[in-house]
N, C-alpha and C positions, 0 to 999 in steps of 0.2 A: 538413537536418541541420547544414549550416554555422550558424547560430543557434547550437547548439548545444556549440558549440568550447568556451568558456567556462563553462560551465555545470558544476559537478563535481556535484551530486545535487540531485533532487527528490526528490515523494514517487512519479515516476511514471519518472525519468532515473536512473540510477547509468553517470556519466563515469568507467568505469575507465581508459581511456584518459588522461586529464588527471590522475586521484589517482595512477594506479602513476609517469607520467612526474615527478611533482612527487615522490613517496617515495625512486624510486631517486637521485634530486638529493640526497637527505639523507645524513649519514654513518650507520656503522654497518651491522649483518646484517636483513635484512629481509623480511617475512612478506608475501607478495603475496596476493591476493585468492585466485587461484588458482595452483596448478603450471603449467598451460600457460601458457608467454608469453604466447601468442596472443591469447587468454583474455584478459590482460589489458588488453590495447590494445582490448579493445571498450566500445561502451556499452550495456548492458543497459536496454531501454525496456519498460513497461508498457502495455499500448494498448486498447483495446476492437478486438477483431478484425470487421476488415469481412465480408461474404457472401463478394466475391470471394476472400478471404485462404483463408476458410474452407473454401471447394472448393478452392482450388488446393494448400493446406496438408493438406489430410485431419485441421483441425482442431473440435471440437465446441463447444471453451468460447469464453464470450465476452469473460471477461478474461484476456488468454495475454500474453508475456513472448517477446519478441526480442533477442536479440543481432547487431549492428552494426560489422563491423568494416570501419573506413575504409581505403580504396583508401593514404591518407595521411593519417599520421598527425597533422599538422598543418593541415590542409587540408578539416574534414569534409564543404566546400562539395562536394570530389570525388566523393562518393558509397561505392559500399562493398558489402559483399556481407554477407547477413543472411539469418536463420534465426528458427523458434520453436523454445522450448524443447521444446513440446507437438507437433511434428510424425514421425511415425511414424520417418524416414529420418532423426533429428536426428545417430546416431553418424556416420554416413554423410561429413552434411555439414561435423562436427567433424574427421574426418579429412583430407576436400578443402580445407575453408576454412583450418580453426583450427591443422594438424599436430599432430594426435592421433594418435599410433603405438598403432599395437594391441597390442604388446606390455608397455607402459607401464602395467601394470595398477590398482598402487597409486596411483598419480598420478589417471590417468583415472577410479578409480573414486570418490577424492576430488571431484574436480573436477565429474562428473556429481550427486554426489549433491547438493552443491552447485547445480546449477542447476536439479535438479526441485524441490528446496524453493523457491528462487527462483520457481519458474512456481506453487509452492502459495500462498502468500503474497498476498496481492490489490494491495501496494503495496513499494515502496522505500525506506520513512522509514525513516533510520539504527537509531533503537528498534527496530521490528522485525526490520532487517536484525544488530542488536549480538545480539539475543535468538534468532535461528536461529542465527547461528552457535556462540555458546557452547551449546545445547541438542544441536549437529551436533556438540558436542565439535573446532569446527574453531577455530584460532588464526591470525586477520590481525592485520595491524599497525591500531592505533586510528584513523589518519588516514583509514581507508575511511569509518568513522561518524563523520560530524560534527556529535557533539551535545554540548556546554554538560554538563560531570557535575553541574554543581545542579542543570541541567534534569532531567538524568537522573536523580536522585534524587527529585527532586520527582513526576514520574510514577511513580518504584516506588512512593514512599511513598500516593498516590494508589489504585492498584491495588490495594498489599497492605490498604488500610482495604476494599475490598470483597470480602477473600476474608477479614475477620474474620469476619461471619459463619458462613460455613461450617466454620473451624476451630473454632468454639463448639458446632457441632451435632456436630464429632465427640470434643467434650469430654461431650456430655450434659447441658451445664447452661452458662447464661447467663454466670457468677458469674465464670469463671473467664478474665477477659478479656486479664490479662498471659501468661498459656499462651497462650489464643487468641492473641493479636498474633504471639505467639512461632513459633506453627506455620505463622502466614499467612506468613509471611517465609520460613519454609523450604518452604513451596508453592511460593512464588517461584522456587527453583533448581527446574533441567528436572529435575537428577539426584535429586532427593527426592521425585517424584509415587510412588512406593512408600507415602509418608503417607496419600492417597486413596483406598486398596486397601481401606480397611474401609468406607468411605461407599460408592463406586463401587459395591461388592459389594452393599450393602444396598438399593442404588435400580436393581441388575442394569444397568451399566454395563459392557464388556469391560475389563476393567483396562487390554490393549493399546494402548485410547484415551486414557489418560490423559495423557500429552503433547501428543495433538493436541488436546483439549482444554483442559488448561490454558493453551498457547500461543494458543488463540484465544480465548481467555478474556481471556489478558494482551492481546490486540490489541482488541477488544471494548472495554474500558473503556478502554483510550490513546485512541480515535477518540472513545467518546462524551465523554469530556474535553474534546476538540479540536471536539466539532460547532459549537457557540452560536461562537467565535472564527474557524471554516474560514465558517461559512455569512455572516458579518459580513464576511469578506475578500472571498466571491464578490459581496455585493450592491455592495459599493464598486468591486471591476473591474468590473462588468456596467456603472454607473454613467459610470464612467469611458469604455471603450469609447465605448460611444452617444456621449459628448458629443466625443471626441479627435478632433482637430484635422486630416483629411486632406486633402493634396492631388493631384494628378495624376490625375486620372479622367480615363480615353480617353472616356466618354459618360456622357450623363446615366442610359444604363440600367447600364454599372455602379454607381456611385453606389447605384442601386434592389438590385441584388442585393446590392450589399454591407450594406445597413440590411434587405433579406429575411434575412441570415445572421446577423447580430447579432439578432435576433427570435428564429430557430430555436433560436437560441444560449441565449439565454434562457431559452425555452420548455423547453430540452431539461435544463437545470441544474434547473430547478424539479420537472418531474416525476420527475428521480434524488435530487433532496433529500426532493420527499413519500416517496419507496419507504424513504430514508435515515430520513425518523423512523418512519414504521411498525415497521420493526425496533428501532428505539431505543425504540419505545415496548411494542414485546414483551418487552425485555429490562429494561423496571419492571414492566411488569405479571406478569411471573412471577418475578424476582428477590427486589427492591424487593417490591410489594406483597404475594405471594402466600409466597415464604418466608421472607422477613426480618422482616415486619406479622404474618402468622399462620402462618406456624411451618408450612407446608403440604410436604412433602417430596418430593413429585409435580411442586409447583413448580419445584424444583432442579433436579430429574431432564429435564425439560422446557428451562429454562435453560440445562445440560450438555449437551445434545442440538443445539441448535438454534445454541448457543455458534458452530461454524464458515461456519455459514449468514449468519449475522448479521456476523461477523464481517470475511467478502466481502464483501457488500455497502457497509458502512462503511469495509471500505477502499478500495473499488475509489469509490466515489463524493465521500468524503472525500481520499483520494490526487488524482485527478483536480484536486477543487476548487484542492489546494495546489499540486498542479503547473501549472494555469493561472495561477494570482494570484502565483506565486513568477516564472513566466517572465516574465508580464505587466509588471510592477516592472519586472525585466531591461531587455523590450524596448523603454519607456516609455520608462523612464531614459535610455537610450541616444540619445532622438532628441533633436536640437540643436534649443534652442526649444521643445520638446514637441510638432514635426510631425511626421505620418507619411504618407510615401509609399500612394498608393491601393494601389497590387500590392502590396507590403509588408505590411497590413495585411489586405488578403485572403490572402495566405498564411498570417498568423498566424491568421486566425479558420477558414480553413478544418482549419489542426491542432486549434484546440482545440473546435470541431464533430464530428472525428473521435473525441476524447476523450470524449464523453460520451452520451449513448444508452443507460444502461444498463436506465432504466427499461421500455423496450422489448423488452429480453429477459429482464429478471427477474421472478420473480414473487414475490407478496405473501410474508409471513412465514408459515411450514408451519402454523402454530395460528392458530385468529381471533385479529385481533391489533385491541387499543384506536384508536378514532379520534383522529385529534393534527391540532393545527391548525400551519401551514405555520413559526411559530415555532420555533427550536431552543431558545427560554428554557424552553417547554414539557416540556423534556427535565429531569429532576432531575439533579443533580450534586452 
């Protein structure tokens, strides 16, 4: 965890600890992440949960959400005491750890709703973390998201061209493409899925779902955006890795396990990126080809259904990829000359071996889904 002092977000790390102590340094009245202090001074991690986590935790999924709160607060090397979000006991141990008063009902009940979205969500990246909270109707201060606003508009403006579309089918005609644009942008806001209620209805949809749908819909197209660019970052770490520069091996047979674990490592990234376009490649073949090429309405329906399925798996595989190739940078950077200590570099590979596995427990896309060769260019965009 000490590594991690520095670090204020991935797509896999959210450092509240480092963003609330850097905020309250600022002038002025200020919206913290959460009401509890406590809350704040954690770091919220993303992880692929191990077997043993998962009997010990009474947890089922395989991508679950921990909170970290260190023994010291400047000192993460200390250690700390940590939780999942998904574990039966979580009020329990928000009360032991975090000083959760049970009578604090308002607060607490913000503050939890807050972190089971957080465990719904497959990743950390600020876009999705800007978009639950204004969808939560919750208001933090901007410095928690730290994304670039041209960026940030550049991926709405992105997004909302693929919900043109569908605001033409609920025009009933092609033609009328300045309404269409016009509606797709009020898709966009959470508080306008009420617009959906006549398509929903007619493809027997529960209206109820329309938030959770559209919101995985908006994470869905930000990841396939991000694939052909994430999957280009991993081949350059992987690359890198293999050839970096280590020294200090107690024996020639670590040396051996440490080039066994860069292999696995490999191995293990490749078959989360084939699971990674399978589903990217469901979501042309029923979007893309099937409603948009011919006009097929079953398609949608299909598309809308399978929307949050899809949606985990591109985040939790694509999150992952960013959070190794973002810390990798970090920890590269860092070493004088560009060497790296043997243990050092076995600790870093054994985190980010822990990070990925997903293809292990996931399975294929719920519909036959098109065959895609290991390319992400293969991907339409």
């Amino acid at each position: 965890m000490g590594n991690l002092s520095n670090i204020t977000s991935t797509s896999r790390v959210l450092n509240l600890n480092l963003l609330t102590q850097r905020l309250l340094k600022t002038e002025g009245e200020h919206e913290t992440f959460f009401k509890n202090k406590s809350l704040n001074n954690t770091l919220i991690l993303k992880s692929i949960v191990q077997p043993a986590d998962k009997i010990a935790f009474s947890i089922s999924q395989d991508n679950a959400t921990k909170l970290f709160k260190p023994f010291d607060r400047n000192d993460l090397a200390q250690g700390g005491l940590f939780a999942f979000i998904a574990q039966p006991n979580l009020m329990k141990a928000l009360q032991e750890y975090f000083g959760f008063q049970p009578d604090d009902n308002e607060n607490n009940d913000r503050d939890m709703a807050i972190l089971q979205e957080l465990d719904r969500i497959p990743s950390l990246d600020p876009f999705l973390l800007r978009e639950k909270m204004t969808e939560l109707g919750v208001t933090v201060d901007k410095s928690y998201f730290q994304i670039d606003e041209m960026e940030w508009s550049r991926i709405k403006d992105r997004i909302i061209s693929d919900f043109v579309p569908l605001a033409q089918m609920a025009f009933g005609e092609k033609g009328k493409n300045d309404a269409a644009r016009s509606l797709a942008d009020k898709i966009w806001d959470p508080k306008q899925t009420q617009l959906l209620k006549p398509i929903l209805k007619t493809l027997d949809i529960p209206e109820d779902k329309a938030s959770e749908i559209i919101f995985s819909w908006k994470g869905l197209l930000y990841y396939k955006y991000q694939a052909q660019d994430s999957h280009a970052d991993l081949v350059k770490m992987l690359n890198e890795i293999e050839s970096a520069r280590i020294y200090g091996y107690s024996s020639i047979e670590q040396k051996g396990e440490t080039q066994k674990t860069i292999r696995a490592i490999r191995a293990s990234f490749t078959e989360d990126w084939k699971l990674c376009h399978r589903h990217l490649a469901s979501y042309e073949k029923n979007y893309i080809e099937q409603f948009v090429g011919k006009q097929n309405p079953q398609a949608l329906k299909q598309t809308l259904m399978n929307a949050s399925e899809i949606f985990d798996v591109l985040g939790t595989v694509i999150g992952s990829t960013k959070h190794c190739v973002s810390y990798w940078r970090y920890f590269s950077g860092s070493r004088i000359g560009g060497r790296i200590a043997a243990d050092d570099f076995d600790a870093l590979l054994d985190d980010f071996r822990k990070g990925t596995g997903l293809a292990t427990m996931a399975r294929a896309p719920t519909e036959r889904a098109i065959s895609m060769d290991d390319d992400p260019k293969a991907v339409k965009a």
